[in-house]
Backbone as CSV, one residue per row, in Angstrom:
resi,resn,N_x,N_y,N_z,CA_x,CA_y,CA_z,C_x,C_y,C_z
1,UNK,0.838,-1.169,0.000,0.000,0.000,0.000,0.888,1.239,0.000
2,UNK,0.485,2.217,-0.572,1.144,3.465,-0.829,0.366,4.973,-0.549
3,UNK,0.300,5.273,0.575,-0.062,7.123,0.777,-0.051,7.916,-0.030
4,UNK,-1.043,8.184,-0.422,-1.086,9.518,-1.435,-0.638,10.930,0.166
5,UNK,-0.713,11.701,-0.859,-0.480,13.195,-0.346,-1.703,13.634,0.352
6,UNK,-2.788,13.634,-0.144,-4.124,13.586,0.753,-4.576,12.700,1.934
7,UNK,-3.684,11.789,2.130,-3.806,11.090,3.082,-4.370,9.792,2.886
8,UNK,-4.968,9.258,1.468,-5.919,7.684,1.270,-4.903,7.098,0.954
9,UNK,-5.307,5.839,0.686,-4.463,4.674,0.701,-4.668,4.198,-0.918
10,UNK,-3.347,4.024,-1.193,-3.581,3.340,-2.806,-3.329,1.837,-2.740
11,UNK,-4.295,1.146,-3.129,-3.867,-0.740,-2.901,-3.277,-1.127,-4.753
12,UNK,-2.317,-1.305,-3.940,-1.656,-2.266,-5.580,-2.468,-3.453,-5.317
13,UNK,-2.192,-4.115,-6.596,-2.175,-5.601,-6.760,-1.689,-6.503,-5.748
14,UNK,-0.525,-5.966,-5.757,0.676,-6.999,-4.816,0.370,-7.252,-3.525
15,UNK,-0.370,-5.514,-2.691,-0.423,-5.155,-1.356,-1.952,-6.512,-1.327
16,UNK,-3.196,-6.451,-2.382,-4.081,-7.267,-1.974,-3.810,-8.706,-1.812
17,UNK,-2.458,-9.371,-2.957,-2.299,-10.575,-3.067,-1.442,-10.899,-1.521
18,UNK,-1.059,-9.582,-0.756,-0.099,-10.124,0.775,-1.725,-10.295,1.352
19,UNK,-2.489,-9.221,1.830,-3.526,-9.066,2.483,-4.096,-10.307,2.502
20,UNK,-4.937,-10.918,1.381,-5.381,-12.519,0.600,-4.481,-13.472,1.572
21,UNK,-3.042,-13.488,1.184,-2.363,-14.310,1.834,-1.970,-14.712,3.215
22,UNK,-2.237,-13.242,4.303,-2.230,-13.285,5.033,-3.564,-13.930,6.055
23,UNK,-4.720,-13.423,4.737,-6.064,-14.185,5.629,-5.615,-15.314,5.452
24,UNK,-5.552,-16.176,4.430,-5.644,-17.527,4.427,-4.714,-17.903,5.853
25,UNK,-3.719,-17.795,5.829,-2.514,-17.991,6.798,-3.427,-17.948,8.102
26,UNK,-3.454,-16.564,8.603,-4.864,-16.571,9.991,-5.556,-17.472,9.661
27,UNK,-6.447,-17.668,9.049,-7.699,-18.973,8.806,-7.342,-19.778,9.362
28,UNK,-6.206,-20.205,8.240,-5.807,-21.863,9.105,-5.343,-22.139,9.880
29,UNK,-4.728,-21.354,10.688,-4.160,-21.163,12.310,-5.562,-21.728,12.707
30,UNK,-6.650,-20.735,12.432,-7.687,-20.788,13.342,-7.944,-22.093,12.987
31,UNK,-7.996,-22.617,12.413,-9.025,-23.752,12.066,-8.030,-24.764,12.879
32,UNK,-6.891,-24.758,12.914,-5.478,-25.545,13.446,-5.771,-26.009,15.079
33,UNK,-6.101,-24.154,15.637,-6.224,-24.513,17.375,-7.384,-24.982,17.382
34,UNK,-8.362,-24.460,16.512,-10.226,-25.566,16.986,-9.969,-26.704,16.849
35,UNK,-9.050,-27.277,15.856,-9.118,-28.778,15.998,-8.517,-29.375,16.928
36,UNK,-7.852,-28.605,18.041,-7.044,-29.467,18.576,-8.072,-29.975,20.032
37,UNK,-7.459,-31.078,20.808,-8.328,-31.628,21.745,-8.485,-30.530,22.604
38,UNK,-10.063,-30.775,23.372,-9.799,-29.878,24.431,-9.881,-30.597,25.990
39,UNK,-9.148,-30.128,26.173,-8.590,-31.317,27.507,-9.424,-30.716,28.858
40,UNK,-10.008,-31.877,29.590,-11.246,-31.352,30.996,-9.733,-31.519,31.453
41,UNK,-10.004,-30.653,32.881,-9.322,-31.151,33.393,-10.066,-31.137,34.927
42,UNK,-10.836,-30.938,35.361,-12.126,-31.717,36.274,-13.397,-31.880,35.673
43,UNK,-12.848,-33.531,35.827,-13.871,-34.132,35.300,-14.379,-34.923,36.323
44,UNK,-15.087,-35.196,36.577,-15.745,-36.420,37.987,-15.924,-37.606,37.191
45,UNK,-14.935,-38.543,37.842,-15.802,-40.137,37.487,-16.166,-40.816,38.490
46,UNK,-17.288,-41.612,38.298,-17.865,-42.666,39.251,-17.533,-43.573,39.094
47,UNK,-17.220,-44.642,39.790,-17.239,-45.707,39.891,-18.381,-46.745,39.891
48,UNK,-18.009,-47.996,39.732,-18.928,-48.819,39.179,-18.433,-50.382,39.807
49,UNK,-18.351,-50.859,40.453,-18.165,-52.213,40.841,-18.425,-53.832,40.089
50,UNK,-19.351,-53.075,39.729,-19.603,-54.800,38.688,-20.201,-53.775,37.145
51,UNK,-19.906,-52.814,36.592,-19.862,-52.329,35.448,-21.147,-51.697,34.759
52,UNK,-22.267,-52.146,35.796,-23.740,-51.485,35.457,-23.653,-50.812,36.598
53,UNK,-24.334,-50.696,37.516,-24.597,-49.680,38.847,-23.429,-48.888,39.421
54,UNK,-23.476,-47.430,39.759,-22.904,-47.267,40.838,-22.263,-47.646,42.125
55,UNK,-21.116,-47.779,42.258,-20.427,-48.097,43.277,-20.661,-49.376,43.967
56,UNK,-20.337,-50.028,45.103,-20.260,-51.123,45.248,-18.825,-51.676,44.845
57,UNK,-18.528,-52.895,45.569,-16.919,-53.477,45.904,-16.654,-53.948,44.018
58,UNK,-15.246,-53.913,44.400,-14.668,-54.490,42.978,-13.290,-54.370,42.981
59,UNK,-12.287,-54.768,42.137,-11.141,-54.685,41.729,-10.591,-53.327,41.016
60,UNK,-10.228,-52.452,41.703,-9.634,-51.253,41.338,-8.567,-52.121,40.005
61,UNK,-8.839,-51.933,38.808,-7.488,-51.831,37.885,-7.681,-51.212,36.470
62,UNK,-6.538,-51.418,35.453,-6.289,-50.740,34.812,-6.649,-51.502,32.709
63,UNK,-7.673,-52.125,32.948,-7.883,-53.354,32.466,-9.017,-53.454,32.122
64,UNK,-10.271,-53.333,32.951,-11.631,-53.224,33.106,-12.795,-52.298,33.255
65,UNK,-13.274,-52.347,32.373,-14.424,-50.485,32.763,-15.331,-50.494,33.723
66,UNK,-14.729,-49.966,34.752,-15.245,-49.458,35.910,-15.555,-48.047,35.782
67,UNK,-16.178,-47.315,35.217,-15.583,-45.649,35.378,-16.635,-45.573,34.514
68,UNK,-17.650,-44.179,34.254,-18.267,-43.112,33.855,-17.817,-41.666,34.194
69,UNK,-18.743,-41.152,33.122,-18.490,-40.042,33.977,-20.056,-39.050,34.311
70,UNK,-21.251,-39.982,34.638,-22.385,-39.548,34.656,-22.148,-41.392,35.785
71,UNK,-23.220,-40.841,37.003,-23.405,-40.859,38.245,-24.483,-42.485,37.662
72,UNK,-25.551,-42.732,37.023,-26.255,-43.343,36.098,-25.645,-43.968,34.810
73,UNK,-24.455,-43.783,35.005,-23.489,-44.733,33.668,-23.870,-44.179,32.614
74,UNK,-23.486,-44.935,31.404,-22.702,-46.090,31.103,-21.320,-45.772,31.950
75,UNK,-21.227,-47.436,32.715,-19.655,-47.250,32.872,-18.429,-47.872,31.588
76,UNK,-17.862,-46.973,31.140,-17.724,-47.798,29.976,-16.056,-47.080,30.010
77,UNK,-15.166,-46.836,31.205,-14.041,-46.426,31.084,-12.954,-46.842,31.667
78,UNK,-11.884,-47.333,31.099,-11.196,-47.914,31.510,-10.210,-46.955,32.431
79,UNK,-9.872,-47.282,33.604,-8.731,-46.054,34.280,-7.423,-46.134,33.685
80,UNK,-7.173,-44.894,33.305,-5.580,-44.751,32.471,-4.720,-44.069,33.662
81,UNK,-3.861,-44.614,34.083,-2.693,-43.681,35.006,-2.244,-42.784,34.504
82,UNK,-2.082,-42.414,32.967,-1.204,-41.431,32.456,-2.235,-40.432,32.235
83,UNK,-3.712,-40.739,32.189,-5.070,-39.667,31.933,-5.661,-39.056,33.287
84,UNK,-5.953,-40.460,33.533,-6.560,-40.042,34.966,-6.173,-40.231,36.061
85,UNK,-5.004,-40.089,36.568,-4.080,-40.141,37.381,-3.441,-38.889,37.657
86,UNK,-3.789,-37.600,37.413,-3.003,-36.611,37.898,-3.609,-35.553,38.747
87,UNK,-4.509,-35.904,39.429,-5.097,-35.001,40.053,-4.237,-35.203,41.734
């Protein structure tokens, strides 16, 4: 872009083909961080003892879906130490 003497702006060609280029560039940033996961990081899970009902005895491990995360199931989650292990 180039200043006239009156003060407006003259758009070349060139200045619209950066402008153009620069949206696209922003765009796909944007579109880049929406896709990325978005990580809870309090989340409540319930437990589940025998894999339908709420709570009740069972084998704490890392193997078997014990875990929801709605109080009424499905328990359908397996406990990950490296996920759900850092609180």
């Amino acid at each position: 872009m180039v200043t006239r003497n009156d003060g407006t702006w003259l758009v070349t060609n060139k200045s619209k083909e950066h402008v153009m280029k620069t949206a696209r560039w922003m765009a796909g940033i944007i579109v880049m961080l929406a896709a990325l996961p978005v990580l809870s990081v309090n989340v409540d899970y319930y437990w589940s003892g025998n894999g339908v009902s709420q709570g009740g005895s069972g084998t704490w491990d890392t193997s078997n879906p014990h875990w929801g995360t709605a109080a009424t199931g499905p328990f359908t989650i397996v406990w990950t130490n490296a996920v759900h292990g850092q609180d």
